[in-house]
C-alpha positions in Angstrom: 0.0 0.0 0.0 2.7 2.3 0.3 4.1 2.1 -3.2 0.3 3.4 -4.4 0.3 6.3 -2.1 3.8 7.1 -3.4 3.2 7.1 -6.7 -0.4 8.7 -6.0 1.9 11.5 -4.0 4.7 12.0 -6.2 3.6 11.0 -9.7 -0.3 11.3 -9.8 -1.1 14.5 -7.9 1.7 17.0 -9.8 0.7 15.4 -12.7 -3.2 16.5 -12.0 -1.7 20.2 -11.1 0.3 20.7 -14.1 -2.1 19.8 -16.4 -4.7 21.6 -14.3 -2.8 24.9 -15.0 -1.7 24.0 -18.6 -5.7 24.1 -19.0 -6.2 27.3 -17.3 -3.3 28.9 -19.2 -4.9 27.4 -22.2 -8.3 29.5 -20.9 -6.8 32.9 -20.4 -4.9 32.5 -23.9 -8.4 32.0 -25.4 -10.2 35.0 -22.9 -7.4 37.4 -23.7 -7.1 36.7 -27.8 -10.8 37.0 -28.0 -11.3 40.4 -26.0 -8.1 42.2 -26.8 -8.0 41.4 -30.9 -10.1 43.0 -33.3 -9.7 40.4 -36.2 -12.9 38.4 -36.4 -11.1 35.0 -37.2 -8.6 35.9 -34.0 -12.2 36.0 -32.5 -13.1 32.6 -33.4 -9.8 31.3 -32.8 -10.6 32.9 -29.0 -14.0 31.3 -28.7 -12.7 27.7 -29.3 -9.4 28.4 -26.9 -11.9 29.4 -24.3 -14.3 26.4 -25.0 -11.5 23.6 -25.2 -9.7 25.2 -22.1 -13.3 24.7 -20.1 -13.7 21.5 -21.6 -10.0 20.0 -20.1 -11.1 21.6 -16.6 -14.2 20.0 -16.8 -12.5 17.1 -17.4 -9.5 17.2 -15.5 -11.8 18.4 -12.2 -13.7 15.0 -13.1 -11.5 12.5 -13.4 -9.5 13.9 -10.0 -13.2 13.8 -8.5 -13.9 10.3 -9.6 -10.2 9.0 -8.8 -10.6 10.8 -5.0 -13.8 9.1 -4.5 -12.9 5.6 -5.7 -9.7 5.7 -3.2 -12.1 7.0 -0.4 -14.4 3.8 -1.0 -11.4 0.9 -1.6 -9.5 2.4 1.5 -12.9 2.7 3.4 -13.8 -1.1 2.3 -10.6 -2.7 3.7 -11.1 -0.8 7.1 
């Protein structure tokens, strides 16, 4: 059991971060390149940065939901 909750401490959670931030950076890009350009296709571009950067925190918010609440149940079945 300790070998999971290294690798779920060393390999698993910084992973979750850094692609948590790579999708908010992902966001902002999108926020700021549709408000601050004037170009209508730079718009569009904007629109789908800002969808598919909401989309990966959906998901990445999700899966770290699901994974926390799966290890709450298997650790709270062996007790």
């Amino acid at each position: 059991m300790d070998f999971i909750e290294n690798v779920k401490s060393e390999i698993i959670n910084p992973l979750i971060v850094f692609i948590l931030a790579i999708s908010v950076v992902y966001f902002l890009y999108g926020v700021f390149e549709f408000m601050y350009t004037g170009d209508a296709k730079k718009m569009e571009e904007g629109k789908k940065h800002i969808l598919w950067g909401l989309i990966g925190l959906f998901i990445i918010v999700a899966v770290a939901g699901i994974m926390g609440f799966v290890g709450d149940t298997v650790n709270a079945l062996k007790q």
